[in-house]
C-alpha positions as CSV (number, residue, x, y, z in Angstrom):
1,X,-12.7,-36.6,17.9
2,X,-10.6,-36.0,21.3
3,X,-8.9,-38.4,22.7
4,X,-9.5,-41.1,25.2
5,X,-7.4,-40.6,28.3
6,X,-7.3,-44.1,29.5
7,X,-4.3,-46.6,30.8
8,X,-1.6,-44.4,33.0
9,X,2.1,-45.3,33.9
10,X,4.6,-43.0,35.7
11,X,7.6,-41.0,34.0
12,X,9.2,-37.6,33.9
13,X,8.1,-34.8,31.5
14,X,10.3,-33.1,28.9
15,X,10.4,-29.8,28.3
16,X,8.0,-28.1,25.5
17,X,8.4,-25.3,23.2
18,X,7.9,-22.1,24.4
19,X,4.6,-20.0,23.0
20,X,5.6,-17.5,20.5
21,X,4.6,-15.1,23.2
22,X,7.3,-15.8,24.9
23,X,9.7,-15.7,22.1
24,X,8.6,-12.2,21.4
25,X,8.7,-11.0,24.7
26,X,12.4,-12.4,24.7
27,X,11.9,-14.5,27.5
28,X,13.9,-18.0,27.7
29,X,11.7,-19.5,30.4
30,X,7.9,-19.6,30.9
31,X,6.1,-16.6,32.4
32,X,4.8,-19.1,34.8
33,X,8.5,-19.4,35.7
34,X,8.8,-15.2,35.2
35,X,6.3,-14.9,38.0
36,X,7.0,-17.7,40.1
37,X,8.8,-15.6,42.6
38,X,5.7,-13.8,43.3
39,X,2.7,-15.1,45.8
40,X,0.4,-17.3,43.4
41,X,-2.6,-14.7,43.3
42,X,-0.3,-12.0,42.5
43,X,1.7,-14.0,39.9
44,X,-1.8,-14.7,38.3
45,X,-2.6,-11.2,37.8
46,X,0.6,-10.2,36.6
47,X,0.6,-13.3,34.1
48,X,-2.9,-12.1,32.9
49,X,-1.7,-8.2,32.6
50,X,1.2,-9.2,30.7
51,X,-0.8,-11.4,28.2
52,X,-3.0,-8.7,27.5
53,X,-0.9,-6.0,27.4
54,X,1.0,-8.0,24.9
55,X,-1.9,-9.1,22.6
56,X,-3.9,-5.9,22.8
57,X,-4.2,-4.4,19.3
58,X,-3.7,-8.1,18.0
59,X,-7.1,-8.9,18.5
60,X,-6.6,-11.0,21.5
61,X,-4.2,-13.1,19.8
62,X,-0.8,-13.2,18.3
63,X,1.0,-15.3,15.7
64,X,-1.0,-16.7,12.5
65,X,-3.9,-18.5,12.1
66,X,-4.3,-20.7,7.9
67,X,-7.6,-21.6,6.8
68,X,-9.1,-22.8,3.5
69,X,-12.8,-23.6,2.4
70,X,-13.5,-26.9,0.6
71,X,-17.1,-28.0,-0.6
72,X,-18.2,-31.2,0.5
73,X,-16.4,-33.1,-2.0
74,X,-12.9,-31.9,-0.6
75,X,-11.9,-29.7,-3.6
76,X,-10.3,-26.7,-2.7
77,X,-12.3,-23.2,-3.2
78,X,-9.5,-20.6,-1.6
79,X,-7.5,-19.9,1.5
80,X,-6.2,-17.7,3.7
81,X,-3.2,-16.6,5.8
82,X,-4.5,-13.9,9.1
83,X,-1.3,-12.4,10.7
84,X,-3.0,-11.7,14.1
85,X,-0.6,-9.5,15.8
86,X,-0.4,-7.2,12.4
87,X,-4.1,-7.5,11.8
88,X,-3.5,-8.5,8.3
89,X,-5.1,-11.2,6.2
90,X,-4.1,-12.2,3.0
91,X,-5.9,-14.6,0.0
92,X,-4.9,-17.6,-2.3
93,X,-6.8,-18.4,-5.3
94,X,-4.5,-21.7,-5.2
95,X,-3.3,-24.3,-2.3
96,X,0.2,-23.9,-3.7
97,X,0.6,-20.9,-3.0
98,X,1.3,-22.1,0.5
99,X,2.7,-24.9,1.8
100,X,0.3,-25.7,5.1
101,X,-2.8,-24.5,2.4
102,X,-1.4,-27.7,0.5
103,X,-0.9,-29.9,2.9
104,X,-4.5,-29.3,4.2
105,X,-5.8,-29.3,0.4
106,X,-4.1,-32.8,0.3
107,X,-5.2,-34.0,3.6
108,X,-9.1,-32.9,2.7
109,X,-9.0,-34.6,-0.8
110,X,-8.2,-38.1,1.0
111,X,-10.1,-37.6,4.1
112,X,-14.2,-38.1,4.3
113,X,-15.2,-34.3,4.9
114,X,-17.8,-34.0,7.2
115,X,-18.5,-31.0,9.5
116,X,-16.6,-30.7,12.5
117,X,-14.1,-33.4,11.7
118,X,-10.6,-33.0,13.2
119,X,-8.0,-34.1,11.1
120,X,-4.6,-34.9,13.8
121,X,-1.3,-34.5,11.8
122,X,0.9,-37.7,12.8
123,X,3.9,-36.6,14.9
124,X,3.0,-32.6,14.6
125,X,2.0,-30.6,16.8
126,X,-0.6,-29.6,14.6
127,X,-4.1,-30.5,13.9
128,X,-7.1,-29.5,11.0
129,X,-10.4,-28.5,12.2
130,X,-13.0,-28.3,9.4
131,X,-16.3,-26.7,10.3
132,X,-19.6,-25.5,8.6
133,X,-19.1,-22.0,6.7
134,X,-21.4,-20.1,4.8
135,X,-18.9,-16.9,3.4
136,X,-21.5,-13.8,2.3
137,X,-21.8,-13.2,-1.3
138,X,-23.7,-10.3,-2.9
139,X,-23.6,-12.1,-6.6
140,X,-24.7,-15.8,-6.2
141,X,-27.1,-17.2,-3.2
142,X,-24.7,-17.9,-0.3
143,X,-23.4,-21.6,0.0
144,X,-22.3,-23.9,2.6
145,X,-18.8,-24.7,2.5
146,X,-16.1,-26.6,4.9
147,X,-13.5,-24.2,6.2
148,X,-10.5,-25.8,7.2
149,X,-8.2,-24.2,10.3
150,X,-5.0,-25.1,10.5
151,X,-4.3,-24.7,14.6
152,X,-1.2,-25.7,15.9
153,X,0.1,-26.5,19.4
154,X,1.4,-22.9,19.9
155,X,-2.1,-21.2,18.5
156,X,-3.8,-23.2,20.7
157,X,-1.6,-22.4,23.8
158,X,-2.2,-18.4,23.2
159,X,-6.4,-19.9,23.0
160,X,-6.3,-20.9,26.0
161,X,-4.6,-18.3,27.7
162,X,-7.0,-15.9,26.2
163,X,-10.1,-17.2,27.9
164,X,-8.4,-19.1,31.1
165,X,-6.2,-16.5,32.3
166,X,-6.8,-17.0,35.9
167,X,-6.6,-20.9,35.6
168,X,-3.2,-20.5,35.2
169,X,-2.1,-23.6,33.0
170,X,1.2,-24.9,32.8
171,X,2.9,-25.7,29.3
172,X,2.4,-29.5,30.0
173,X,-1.0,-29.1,30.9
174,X,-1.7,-26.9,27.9
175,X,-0.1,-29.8,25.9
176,X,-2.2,-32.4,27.1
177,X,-5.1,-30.7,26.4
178,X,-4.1,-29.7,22.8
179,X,-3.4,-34.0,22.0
180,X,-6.4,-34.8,24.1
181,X,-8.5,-32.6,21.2
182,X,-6.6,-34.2,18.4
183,X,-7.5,-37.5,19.5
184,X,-4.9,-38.8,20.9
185,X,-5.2,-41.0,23.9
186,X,-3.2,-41.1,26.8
187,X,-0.4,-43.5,25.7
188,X,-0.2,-41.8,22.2
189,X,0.6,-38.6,23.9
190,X,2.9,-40.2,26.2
191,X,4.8,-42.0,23.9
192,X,4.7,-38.8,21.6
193,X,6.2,-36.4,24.6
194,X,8.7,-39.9,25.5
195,X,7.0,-39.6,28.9
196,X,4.8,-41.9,31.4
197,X,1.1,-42.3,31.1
198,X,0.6,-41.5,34.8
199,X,2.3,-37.9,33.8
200,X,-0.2,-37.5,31.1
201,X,-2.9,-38.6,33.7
202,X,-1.9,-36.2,36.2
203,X,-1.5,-33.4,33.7
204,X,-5.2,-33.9,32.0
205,X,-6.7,-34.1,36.0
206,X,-4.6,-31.2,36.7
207,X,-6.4,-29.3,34.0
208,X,-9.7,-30.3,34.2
209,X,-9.5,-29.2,38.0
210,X,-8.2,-25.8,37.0
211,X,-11.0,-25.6,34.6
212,X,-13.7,-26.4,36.7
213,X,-14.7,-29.2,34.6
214,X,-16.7,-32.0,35.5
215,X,-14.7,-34.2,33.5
216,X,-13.0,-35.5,29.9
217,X,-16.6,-35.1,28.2
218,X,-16.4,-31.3,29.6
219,X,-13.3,-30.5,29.4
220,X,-13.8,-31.2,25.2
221,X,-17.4,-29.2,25.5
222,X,-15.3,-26.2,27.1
223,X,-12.2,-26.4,24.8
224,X,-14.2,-26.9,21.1
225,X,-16.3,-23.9,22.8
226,X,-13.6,-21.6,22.9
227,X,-11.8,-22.7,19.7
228,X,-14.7,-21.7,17.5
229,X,-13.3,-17.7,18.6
230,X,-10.4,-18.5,15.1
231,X,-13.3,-19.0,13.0
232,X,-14.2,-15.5,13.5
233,X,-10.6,-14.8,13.8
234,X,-9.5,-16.4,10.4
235,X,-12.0,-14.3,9.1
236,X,-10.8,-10.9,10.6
237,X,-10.1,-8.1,8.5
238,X,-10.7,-10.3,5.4
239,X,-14.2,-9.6,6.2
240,X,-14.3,-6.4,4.0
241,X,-12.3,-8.4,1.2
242,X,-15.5,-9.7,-0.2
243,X,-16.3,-6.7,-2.9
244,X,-12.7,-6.6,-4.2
245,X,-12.1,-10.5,-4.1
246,X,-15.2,-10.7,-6.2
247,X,-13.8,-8.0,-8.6
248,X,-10.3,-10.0,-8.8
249,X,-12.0,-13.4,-9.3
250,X,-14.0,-12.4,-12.1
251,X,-11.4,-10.2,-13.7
252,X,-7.4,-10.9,-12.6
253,X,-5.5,-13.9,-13.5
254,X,-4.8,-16.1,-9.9
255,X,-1.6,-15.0,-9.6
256,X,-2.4,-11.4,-7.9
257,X,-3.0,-12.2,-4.8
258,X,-5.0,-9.5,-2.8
259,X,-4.4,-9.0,1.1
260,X,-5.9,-6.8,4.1
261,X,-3.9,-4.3,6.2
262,X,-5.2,-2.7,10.0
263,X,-3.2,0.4,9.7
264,X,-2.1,1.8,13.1
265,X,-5.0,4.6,12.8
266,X,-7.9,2.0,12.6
267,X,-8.6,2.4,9.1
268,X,-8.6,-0.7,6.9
269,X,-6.5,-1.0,3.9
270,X,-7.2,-3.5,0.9
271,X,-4.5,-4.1,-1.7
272,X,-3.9,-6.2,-4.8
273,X,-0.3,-7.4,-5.5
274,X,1.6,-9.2,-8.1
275,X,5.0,-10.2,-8.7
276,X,7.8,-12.2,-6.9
277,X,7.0,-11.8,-2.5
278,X,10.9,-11.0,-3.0
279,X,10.6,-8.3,-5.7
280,X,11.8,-4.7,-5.6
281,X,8.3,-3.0,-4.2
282,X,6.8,-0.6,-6.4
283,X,3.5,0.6,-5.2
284,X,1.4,1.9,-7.8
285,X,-1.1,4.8,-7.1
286,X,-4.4,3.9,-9.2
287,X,-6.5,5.4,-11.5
288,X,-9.8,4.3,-13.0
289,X,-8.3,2.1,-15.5
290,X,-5.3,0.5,-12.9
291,X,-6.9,-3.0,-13.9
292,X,-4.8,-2.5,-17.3
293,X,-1.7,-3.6,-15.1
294,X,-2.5,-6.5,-12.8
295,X,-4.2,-8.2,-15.8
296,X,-1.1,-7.7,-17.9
297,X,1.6,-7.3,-15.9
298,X,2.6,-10.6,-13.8
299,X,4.5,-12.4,-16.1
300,X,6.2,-8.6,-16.7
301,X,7.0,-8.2,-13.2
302,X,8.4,-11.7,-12.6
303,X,11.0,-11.1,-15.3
304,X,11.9,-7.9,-14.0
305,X,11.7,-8.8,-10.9
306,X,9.4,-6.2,-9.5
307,X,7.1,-6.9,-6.4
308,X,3.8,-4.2,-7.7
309,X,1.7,-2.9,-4.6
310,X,-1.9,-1.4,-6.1
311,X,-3.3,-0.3,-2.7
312,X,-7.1,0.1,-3.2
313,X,-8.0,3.8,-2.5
314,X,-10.5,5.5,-0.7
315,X,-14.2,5.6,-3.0
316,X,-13.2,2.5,-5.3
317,X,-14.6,-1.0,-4.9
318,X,-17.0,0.4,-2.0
319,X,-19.8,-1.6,-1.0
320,X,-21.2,1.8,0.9
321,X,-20.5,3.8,-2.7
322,X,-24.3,4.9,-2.7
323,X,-24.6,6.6,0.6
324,X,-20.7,7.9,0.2
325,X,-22.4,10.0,-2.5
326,X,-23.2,12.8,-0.4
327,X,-20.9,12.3,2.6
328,X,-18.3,15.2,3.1
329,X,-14.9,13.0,3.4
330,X,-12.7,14.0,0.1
331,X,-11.7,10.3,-1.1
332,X,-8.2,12.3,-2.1
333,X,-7.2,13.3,1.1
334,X,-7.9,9.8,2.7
335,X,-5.9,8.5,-0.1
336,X,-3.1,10.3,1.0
337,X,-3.2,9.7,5.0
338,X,-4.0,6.0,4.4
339,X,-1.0,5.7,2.2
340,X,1.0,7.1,3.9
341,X,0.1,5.5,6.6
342,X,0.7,2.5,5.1
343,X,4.1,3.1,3.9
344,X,5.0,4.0,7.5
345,X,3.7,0.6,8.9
346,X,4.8,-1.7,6.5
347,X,8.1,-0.9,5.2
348,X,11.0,0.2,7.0
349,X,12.4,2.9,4.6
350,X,10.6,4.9,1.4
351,X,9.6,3.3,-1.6
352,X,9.1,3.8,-5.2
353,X,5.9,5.2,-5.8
354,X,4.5,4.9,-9.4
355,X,1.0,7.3,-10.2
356,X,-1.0,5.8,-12.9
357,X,-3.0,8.1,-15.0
358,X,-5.9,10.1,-13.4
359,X,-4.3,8.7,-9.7
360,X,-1.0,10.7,-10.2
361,X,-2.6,13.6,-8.5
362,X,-2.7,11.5,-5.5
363,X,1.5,10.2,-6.0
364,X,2.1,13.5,-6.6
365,X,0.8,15.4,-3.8
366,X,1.9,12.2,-1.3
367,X,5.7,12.8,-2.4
368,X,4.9,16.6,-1.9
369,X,3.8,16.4,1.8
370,X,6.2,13.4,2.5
371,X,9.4,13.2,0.7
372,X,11.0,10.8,3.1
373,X,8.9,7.9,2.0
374,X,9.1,7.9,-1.7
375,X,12.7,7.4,-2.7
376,X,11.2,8.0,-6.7
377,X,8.0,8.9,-8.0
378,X,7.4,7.4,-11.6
379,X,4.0,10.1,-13.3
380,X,3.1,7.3,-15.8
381,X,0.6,8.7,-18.4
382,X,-0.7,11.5,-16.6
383,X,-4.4,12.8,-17.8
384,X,-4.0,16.3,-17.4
385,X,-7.5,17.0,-18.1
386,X,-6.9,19.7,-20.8
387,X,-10.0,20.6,-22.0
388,X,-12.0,22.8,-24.4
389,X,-15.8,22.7,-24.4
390,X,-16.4,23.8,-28.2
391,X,-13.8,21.8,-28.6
392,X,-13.8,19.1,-32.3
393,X,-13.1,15.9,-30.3
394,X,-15.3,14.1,-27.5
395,X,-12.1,14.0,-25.0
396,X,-11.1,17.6,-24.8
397,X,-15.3,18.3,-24.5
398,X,-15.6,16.1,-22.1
399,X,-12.5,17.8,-20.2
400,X,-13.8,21.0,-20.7
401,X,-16.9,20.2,-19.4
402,X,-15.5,18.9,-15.9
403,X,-13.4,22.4,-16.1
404,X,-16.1,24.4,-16.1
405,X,-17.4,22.8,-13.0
406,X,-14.5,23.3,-10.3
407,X,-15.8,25.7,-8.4
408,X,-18.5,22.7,-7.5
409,X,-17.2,19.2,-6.2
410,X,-20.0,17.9,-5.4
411,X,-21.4,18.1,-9.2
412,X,-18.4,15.6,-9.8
413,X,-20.0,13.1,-7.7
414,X,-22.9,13.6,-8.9
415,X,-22.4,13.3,-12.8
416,X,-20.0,10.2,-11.9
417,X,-23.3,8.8,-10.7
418,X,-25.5,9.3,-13.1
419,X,-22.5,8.5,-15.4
420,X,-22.8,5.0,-14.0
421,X,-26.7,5.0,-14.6
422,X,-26.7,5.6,-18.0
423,X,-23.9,3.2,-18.7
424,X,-24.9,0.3,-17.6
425,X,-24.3,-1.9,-21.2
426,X,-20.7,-3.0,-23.0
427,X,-22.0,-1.7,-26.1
428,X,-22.7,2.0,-23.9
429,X,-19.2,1.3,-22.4
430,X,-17.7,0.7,-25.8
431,X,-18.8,3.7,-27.7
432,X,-18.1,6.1,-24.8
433,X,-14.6,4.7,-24.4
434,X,-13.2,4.6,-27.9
435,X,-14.8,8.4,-28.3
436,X,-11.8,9.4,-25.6
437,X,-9.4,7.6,-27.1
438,X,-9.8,8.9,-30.7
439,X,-7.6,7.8,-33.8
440,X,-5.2,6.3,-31.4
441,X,-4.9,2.4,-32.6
442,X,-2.7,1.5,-29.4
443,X,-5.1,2.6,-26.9
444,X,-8.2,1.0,-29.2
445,X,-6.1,-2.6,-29.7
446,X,-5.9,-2.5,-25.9
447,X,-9.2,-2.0,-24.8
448,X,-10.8,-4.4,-27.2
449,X,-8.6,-7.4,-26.5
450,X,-6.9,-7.5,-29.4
451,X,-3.7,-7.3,-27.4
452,X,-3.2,-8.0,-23.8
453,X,-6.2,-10.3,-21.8
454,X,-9.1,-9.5,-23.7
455,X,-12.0,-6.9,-23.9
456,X,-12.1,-4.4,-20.7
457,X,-15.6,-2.9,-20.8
458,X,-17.1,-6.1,-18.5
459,X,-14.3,-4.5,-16.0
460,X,-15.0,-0.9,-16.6
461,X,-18.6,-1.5,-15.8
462,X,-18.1,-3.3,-12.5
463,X,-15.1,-0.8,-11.5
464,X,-17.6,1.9,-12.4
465,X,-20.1,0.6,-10.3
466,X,-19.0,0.4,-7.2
467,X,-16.1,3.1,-7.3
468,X,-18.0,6.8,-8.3
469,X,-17.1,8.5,-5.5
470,X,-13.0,7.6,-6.1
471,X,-13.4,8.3,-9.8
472,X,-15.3,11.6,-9.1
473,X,-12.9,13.3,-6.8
474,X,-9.7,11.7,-8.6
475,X,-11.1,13.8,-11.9
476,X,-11.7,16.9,-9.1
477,X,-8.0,16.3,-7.9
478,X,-7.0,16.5,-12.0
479,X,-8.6,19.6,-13.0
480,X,-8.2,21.4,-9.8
481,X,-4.1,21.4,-10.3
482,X,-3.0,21.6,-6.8
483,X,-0.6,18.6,-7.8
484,X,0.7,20.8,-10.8
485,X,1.7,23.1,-8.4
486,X,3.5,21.1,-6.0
487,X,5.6,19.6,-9.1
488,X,8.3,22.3,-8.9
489,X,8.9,21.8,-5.4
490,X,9.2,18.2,-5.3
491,X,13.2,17.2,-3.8
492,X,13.1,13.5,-4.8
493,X,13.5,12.0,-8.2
494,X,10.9,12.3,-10.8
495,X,10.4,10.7,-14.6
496,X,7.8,10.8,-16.5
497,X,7.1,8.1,-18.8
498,X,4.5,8.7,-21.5
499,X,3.0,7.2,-24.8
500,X,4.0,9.1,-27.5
501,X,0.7,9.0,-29.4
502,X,-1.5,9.5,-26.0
503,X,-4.5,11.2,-26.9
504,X,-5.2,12.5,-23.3
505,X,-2.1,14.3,-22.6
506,X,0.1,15.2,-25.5
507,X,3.5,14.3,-25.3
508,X,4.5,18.6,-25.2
509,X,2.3,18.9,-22.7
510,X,4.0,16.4,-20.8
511,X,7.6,17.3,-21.3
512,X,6.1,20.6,-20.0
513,X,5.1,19.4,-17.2
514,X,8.8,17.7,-16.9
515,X,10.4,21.1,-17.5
516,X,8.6,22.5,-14.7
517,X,10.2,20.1,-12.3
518,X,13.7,20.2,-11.4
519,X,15.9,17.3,-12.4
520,X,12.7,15.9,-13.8
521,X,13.2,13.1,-16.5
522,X,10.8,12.0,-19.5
523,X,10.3,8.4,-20.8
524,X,8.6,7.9,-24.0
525,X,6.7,4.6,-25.1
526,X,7.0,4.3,-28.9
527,X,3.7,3.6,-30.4
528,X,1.7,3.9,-26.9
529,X,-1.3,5.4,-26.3
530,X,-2.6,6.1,-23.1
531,X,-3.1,2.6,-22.0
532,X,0.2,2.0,-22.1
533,X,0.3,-1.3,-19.5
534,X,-2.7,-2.6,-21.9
535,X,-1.2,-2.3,-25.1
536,X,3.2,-2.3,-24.4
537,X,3.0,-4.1,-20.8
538,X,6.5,-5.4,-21.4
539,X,7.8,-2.1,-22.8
540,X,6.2,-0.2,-19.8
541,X,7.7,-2.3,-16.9
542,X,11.3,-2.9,-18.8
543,X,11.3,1.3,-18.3
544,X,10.0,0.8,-14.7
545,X,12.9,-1.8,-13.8
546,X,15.1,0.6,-16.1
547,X,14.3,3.5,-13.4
548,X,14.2,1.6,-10.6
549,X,17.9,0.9,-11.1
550,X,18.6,3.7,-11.7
């Protein structure tokens, strides 16, 4: 509840933290104290213009707002972290995970949850706001939860510069206002800021004058008004998490954590990621079956070291994968800009790019058209796609088959489709599965469980679901061979690394493929099959580390 500002004494003030946006715009003083040289209506505007000049593209705000939803009972569901100014929003499955997420776990497991409490840290500058929630879901009936926003002193401070620009607070009366809301009274916050009650008095009239509010009982109505904007705000780009969260919940172990990236040409990109925060980054361009390595990989990349990047690509995990059917936008060539988009915003030099089976098209043609961001591209099991209709086994038939249909992409969107109708069971999922993968025990150990996390097909059908138009064009992108033909051309380091007993891509036809471009290397998995990171997960990323260090 806010605070009663009651009982005043005199004193002098101290000075406050500056806002982070005046760290970042590398300011030592106020811009209050920027402007002051100004007349006062000019130094308003040119406060406001600066503000919003500096937050644009931040959504309105800059810095970080944590959240985490609790049910009733104050057990902890998951959390976020929203990095405003980047438009970025990442998810825990765990409070550990973060240490403010834990402390607010912590906090709500000894506190009587109710909606709207506020939860005042003692001697922060930092308070817990839990409000009614109800997140979307398109797989249970929605329910009610208590999210949990972590604002602090500074957070607040940008709030209220958002929506009283023209009030022009100062620090101090910002301040006040912040402990008023976190229920402190007037001698608490005096004593906290080592200053007189009749400054804090002064300070809370000073701002409820600028405000135009009636009084205490107004000023709270106005404030708690404007601070339900970082609900929305915590939600942000997280917003179009829903499908893949869903798919990671039900499918990846908790400790790939999946985040949300604004890229600088409005598009929104989601991305799974596991391995030490600190790791060497190696992002991984996916295939159909990329679920393979998150689900055995973590405890991989942890020993090794390696920080693995699985950007989710344009057509998979699509809520809109229905009416995408028949749109013109090729799911390859948005691949492409958004990664490289992506690389240019988010890491300062190039980085190791890793295909992965039928999304090494993608890796390949990405290192073609930008060499200067991919330091080394890794082709791990490639699917070539060779193919023979009258072919003796179901895998070079079914190749054959998407051969003879080149000259017609949209036929590959339309039999992924109405692949996905007609394989709608495990038992469907099964037999059509172990047909590719022939004689080949490896591949056949890995996609029933019998190594690695278990049985994939539950996986495969949910992937296959809601991803046709990625998986269409991807097998488009393999049998049309424009990648092959960039191979020879390609300037920056390149290995292949490639089950021996693959029964996709023969290991000849892969050292071909290696002859064919210069300086090329080839790694071979003993006893590995196609799903290599399903069935030899510590042999595949000992070779990745191996490469990495060249």
């Amino acid at each position: 509840m806010p605070g009663l500002i009651d009982d005043l004494d005199t004193g002098a003030t101290r000075p406050v933290e500056h806002s982070e946006i005046e760290k970042a715009i590398g300011l030592e003083f106020s811009l209050e104290s920027v402007f002051s040289l100004l007349p006062d209506e000019t130094a308003i505007q040119a406060r406001q213009a600066s503000l919003g000049s500096y937050l644009e593209g931040g959504g309105n705000l800059s810095g970080t707002i944590k959240w985490a939803e609790f049910d009733f009972d104050g057990r902890f569901q998951r959390g976020g972290v929203a990095l405003l100014g980047e438009q970025s929003s990442r998810i825990f499955n765990a409070p550990d995970d973060d240490p403010v997420l834990r402390l607010m776990a912590d906090r709500a497991r000894k506190l009587e949850l109710r909606p709207g409490l506020i939860d005042s840290l003692p001697n922060e500058d930092h308070m817990f706001w839990f409000i009614p929630y109800t997140p979307p879901s398109r797989d249970r009936v929605p329910k009610t939860l208590l999210r949990g926003l972590s604002i602090t002193q500074e957070l607040f401070s940008q709030l209220v510069d958002q929506f009283n620009a023209s009030a022009a607070l100062t620090q101090a009366e910002k301040r006040v206002c912040f402990q008023f809301l976190s229920g402190k009274n007037l001698r608490d916050a005096a004593e906290a800021d080592n200053v007189s009650v009749e400054t804090k008095r002064i300070q809370i009239k000073a701002a409820i004058g600028k405000l135009e509010c009636t009084g205490q009982a107004d000023l709270a109505r106005l404030l708690v008004g404007q601070l339900v904007h970082l609900v929305y705000m915590s939600e942000g780009e997280s917003n179009f998490l829903h499908l893949a969260e869903s798919f990671a919940a039900a499918h990846f172990p908790q400790d790939v954590r999946i985040s949300v990236q604004r890229l600088r040409n409005g598009r929104l990109l989601r991305f799974f990621e596991a391995g030490p925060a600190g790791g060497t980054p190696v992002l991984m361009v996916h295939g159909f079956m990329f679920p393979f390595a998150p689900i055995n990989a973590p405890r991989h990349l942890e020993e090794h070291n390696i920080r693995l990047l699985i950007p989710i690509r344009a057509g998979y995990l699509d809520e809109r994968s229905g009416t995408n059917l028949y749109r013109d936008e090729n799911a390859v060539e948005q691949s492409i800009a958004d990664l490289i988009q992506y690389v240019e915003d988010c890491w300062k030099g190039p980085i190791t790019v890793m295909g992965e089976m039928i999304g090494n098209p993608v890796a390949v043609l990405l290192a073609a058209r930008r060499p200067d961001l991919v330091n080394r591209l890794i082709i791990y099991c490639i699917n070539t796609a060779p193919g023979d209709t009258v072919s003796q086994t179901f895998s070079q038939r079914f190749h054959g088959g998407l051969r003879s249909l080149i000259a017609r992409p949209s036929m590959f969107r339309f039999l992924s489709w109405q692949f996905r109708t007609f394989n709608k069971s495990i038992k469907t999922m099964r037999t059509s599965t172990m047909r590719i993968v022939g004689d080949c025990k490896a591949d056949q150990d890995a996609l029933e469980g019998r190594v690695g996390a278990g049985p994939v097909y539950k996986w495969m059908l949910d992937l296959l679901r809601d991803s046709p138009v990625g998986i269409a064009d991807d097998f488009h992108a393999v049998v049309s061979e424009k990648w092959a033909e960039a191979l020879p051309a390609l300037t920056i380091p390149v290995d292949f690394v490639h089950g021996s007993d693959c029964a996709m891509t023969s290991l000849d036809e892969a050292r071909s493929l290696a002859a064919a471009t210069p300086g090329a290397s080839v790694r071979v998995l003993d006893g590995a099959g196609h799903y290599a990171h399903g069935s030899h997960p510590e042999l595949v990323w000992q070779t990745v580390r191996d490469l990495v260090d060249g």
